[in-house]
C-alpha positions as CSV (number, residue, x, y, z in Angstrom):
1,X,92.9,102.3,96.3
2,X,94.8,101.5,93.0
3,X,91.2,101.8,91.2
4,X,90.7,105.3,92.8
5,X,94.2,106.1,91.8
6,X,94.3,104.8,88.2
7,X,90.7,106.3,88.1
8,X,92.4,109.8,89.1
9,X,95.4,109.0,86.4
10,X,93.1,108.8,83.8
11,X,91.0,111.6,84.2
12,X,94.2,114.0,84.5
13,X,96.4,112.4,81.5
14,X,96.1,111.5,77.7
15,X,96.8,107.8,78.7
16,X,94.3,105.9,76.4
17,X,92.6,102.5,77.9
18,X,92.0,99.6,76.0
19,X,90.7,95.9,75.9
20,X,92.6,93.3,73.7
21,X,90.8,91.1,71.6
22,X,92.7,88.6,69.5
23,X,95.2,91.1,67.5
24,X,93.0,93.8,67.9
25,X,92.8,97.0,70.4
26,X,88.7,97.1,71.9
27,X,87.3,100.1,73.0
28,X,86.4,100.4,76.3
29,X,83.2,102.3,76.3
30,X,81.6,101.5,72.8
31,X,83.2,98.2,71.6
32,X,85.0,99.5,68.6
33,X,88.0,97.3,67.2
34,X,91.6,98.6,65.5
35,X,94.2,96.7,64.7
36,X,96.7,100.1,64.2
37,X,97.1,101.7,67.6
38,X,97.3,105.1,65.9
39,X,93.3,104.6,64.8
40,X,92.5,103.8,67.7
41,X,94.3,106.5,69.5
42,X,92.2,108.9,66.7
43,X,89.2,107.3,67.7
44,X,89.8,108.0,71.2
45,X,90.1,111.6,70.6
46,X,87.5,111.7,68.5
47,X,84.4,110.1,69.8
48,X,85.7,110.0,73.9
49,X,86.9,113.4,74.4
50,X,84.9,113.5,77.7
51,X,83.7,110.0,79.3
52,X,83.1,108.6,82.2
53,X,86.1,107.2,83.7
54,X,84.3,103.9,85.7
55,X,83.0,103.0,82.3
56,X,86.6,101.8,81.5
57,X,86.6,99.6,83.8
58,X,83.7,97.9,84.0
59,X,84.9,94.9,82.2
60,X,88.4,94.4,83.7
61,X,87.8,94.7,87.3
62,X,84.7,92.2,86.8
63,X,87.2,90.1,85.7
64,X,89.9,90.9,88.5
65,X,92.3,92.3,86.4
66,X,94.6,95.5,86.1
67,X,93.3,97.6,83.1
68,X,95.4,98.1,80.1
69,X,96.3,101.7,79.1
70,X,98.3,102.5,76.4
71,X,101.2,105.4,76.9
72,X,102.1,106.5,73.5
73,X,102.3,110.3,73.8
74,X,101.2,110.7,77.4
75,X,100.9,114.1,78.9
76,X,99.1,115.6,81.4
77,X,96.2,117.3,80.4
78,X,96.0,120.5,82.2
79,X,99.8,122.1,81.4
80,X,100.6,119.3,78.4
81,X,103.8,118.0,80.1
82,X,105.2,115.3,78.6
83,X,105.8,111.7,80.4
84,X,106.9,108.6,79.9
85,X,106.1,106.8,83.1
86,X,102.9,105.8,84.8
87,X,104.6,106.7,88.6
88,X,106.2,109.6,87.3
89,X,102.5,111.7,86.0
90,X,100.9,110.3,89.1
91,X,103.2,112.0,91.2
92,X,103.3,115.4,89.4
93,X,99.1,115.0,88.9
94,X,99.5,114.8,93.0
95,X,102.3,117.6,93.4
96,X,101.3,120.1,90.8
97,X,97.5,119.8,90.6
98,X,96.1,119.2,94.1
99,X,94.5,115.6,93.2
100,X,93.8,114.8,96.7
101,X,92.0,111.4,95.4
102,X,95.5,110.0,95.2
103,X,97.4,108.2,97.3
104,X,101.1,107.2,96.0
105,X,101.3,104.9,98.9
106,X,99.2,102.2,96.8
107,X,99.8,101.2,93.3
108,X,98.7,103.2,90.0
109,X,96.6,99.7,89.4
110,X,97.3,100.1,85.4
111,X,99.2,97.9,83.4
112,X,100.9,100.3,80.9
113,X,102.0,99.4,77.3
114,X,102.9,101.6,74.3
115,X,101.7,100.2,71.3
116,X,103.3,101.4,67.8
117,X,102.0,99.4,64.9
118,X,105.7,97.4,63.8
119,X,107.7,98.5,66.8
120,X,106.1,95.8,69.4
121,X,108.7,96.6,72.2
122,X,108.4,95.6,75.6
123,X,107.7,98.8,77.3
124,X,109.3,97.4,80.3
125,X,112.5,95.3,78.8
126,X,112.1,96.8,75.3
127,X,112.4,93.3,73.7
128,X,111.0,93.5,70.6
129,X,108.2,90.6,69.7
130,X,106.1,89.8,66.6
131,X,102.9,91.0,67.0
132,X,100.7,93.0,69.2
133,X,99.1,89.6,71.5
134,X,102.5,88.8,71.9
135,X,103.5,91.9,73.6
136,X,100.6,92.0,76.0
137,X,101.4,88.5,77.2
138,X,105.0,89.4,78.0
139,X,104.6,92.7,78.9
140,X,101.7,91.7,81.5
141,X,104.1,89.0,82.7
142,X,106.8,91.7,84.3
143,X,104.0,92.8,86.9
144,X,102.5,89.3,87.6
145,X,103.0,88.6,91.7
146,X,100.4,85.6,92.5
147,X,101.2,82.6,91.1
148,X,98.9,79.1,91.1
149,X,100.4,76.2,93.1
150,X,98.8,74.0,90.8
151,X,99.6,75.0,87.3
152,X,102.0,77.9,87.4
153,X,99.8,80.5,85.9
154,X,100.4,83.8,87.2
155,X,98.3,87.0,88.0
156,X,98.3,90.2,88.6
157,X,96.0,90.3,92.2
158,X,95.2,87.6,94.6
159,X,91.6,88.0,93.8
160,X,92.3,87.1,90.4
161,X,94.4,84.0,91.5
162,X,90.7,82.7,93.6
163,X,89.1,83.8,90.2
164,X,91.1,81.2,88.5
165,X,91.1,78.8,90.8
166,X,87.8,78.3,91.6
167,X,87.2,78.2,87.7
168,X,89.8,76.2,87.0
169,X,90.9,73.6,89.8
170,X,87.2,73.5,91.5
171,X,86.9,70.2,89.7
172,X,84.1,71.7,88.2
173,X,84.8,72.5,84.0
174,X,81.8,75.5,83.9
175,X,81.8,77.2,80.5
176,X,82.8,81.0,81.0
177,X,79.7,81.9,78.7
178,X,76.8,80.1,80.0
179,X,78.6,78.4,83.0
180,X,76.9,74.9,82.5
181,X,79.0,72.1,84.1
182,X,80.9,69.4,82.8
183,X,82.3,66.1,83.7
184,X,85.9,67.0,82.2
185,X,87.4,69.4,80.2
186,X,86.9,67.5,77.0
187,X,83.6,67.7,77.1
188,X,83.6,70.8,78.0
189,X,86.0,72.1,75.1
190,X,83.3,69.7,72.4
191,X,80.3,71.9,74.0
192,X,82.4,75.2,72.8
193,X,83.4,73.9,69.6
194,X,79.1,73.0,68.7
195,X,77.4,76.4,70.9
196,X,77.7,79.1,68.5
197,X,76.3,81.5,71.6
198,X,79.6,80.3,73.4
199,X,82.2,80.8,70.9
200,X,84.9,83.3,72.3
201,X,84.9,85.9,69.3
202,X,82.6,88.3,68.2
203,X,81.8,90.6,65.5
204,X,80.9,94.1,66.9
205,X,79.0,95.1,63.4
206,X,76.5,92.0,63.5
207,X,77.4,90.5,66.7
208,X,77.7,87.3,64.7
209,X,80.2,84.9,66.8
210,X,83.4,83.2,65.7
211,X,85.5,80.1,67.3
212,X,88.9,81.8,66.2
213,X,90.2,84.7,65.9
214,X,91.7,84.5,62.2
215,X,87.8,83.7,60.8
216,X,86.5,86.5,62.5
217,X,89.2,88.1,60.6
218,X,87.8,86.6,57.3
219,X,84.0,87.4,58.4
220,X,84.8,91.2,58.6
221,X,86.7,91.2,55.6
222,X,84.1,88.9,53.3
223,X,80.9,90.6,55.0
224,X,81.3,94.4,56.1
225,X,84.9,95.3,53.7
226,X,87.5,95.4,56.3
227,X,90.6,94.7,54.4
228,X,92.0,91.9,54.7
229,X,94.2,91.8,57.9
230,X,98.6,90.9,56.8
231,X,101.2,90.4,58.9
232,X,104.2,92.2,58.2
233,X,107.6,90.8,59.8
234,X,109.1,93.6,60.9
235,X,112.7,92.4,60.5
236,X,112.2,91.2,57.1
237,X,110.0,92.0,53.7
238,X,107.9,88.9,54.4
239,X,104.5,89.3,54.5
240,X,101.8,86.3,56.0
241,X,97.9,86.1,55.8
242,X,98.1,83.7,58.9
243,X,99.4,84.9,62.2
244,X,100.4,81.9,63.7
245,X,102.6,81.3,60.3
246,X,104.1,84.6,60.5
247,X,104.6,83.9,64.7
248,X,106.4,80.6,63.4
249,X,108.7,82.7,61.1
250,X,110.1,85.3,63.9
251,X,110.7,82.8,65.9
252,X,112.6,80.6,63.8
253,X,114.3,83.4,61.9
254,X,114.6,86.5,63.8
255,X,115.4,85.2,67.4
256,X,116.6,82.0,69.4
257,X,114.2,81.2,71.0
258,X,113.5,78.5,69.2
259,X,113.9,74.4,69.6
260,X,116.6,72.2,68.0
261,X,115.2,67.7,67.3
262,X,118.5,66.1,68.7
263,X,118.4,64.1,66.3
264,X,118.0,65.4,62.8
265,X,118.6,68.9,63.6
266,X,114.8,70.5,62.4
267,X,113.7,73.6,64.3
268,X,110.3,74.2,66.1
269,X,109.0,77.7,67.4
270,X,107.0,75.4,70.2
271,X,107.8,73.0,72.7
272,X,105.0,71.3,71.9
273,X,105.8,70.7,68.1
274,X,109.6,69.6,68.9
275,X,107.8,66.8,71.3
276,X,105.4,65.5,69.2
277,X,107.9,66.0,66.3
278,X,110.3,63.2,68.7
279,X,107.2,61.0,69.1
280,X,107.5,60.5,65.5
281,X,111.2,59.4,65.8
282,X,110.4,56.8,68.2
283,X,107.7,55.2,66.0
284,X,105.7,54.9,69.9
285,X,102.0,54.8,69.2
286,X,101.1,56.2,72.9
287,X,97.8,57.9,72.4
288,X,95.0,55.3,72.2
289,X,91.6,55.2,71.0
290,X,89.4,54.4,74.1
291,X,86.5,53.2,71.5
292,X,88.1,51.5,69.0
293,X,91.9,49.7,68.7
294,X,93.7,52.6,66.9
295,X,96.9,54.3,68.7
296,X,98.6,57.3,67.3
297,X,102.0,58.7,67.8
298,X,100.6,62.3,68.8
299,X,97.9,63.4,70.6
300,X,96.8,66.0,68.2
301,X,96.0,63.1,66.3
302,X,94.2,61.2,68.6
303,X,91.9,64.6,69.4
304,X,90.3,64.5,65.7
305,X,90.5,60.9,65.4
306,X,88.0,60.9,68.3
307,X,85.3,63.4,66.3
308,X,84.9,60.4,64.2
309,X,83.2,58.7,67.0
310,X,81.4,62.0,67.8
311,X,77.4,62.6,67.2
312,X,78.7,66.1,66.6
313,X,79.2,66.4,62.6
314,X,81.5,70.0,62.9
315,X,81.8,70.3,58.2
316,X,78.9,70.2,56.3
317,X,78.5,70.2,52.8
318,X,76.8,73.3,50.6
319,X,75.9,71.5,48.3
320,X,73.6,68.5,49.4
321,X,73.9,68.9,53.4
322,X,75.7,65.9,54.2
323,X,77.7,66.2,57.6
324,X,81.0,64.9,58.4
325,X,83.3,64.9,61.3
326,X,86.7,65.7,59.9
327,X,87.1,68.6,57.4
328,X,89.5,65.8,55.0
329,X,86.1,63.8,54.7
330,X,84.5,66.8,53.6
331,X,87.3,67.4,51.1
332,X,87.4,63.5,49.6
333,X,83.1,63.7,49.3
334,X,83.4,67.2,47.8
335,X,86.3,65.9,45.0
336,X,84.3,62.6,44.5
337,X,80.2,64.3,44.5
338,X,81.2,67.8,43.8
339,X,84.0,67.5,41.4
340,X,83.5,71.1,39.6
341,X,82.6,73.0,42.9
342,X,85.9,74.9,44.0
343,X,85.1,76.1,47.5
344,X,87.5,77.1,50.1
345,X,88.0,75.6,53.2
């Protein structure tokens, strides 16, 4: 019923559905990517003027999730009343236009957001975060209700929670692309890192795939003249080419969430980074090697110690197609061989 409802929403309001990818608003019915929410509210109006409605949510509910929509100038479109509430257009779609599809005893089943490039408030809380992934992640986490007794992650319907757990805590690690099995989640997350066909990110011109977000970034930017995507602190004139850097930066500067070393005072946007920041304090060498005798302090390190014992060589060199398994090799053969080449890494 909250499908049939939401279904009914959409087809009587201006709410505009989207899929998130990275930092980026994804059509729902022909895979086009914005990073403003006012292009992609153009292209909306533009190229979907009439659709069908199931279409948008043929990728969410596969996945067991509520489907985003974004709310910025909702109104209903047969008398052009103006709304700001999901519940509130639903009831007057019901009341004032005869939609006997609906039944307001079950929820809307979308998640709603309104997305202003700059102004990423909590449509909910209206805490203001840094960038756009940020406020889906804390936005969808006012509405989650099923929660994992394992690991704590929560969701939005209990047939996402089995989702997760029978993908997660099956002890089975299946790869979400070509779901082969693996013996444990490091193997799993090396088979990622070398199978281009499973990398997470992918370029809707060429439908060339990328393991991160930011070099899909510098893919659309080098090979079909996107501009170059910058991050623009919102509180400050600083702008970043990196998201995480400009992430780090809000944090740090513009709120408190943040985390204070004990014991010589240095700030860290993570947990994470503060604890493996301590680690160094201690001089404790916890993580070791399990094929040779080296031990490291943090278990970052540890992680690309280990490709050196890979078979998997991740940075080759362009100029005479020797492998390596750490991108510093690369770097020391490329100033000692390739002295005059200036790549970028």
């Amino acid at each position: 019923m909250a499908k049939r409802n939401a279904e009914v929403v959409l087809q009587y309001s201006t709410a505009y559905p989207f899929r998130l990818q990275g930092n980026e608003m994804l059509c729902v019915f022909c895979c086009e990517s914005y990073q403003d929410p006012a292009e992609y509210r153009k292209h909306m109006d533009v190229a979907h003027q009439t659709y069908t409605v199931s279409t948008a949510f043929a990728h969410c509910y596969r996945r067991k999730d509520y489907l985003k929509v974004d709310l910025t100038g909702l109104r209903c479109r047969i008398c052009e009343e103006a709304f700001n509430d999901l519940n509130d257009i639903a009831k007057h779609i019901q009341e004032w236009h005869d939609a006997k599809n609906l039944d307001l005893k079950y929820e809307v089943g979308m998640q709603p957001y309104k997305m202003e490039n700059g102004n990423w408030s909590c449509f909910v809380c209206n805490k203001k975060m840094p960038s756009m992934v940020t406020l889906v992640r804390h936005t969808t986490a006012h509405s989650l209700k099923f929660t994992c007794d394992i690991c704590g992650r929560n969701y939005h319907k209990n047939e996402a929670l089995r989702y997760h757990i029978k993908c997660s805590h099956s002890g089975k690690h299946s790869c979400r692309k070509c779901w082969r099995e693996f013996p444990s989640l490091e193997k799993k997350r090396e088979h990622i890192k070398v199978s281009k066909p499973c990398w997470p990110f992918c370029c809707t011109s060429c439908g060339d795939r990328f393991l991160s977000w930011e070099i899909k970034q510098k893919h659309l930017s080098d090979y079909h003249g996107r501009p170059k995507k910058t991050y623009n602190c919102p509180d400050c004139d600083k702008v970043f080419e990196n998201r995480k850097l400009f992430y780090k930066h809000f944090k740090l500067s513009h709120t408190d969430e943040n985390f204070i070393c004990t014991c010589c005072g240095q700030r860290f946007a993570d947990k994470k980074d503060l604890e493996d920041h301590r680690l160094g304090h201690s001089g404790e060498k916890l993580f070791k090697c399990s094929v040779c005798t080296k031990a490291f302090s943090r278990d970052k390190t540890l992680k690309q110690h280990m490709w050196i014992h890979s078979e998997n060589k991740r940075f080759g060199c362009l100029i005479c197609d020797k492998q390596f398994a750490q991108k510093v090799s690369l770097k020391g053969h490329m100033k000692s061989h390739h002295p005059n080449i200036s790549l970028e890494f």
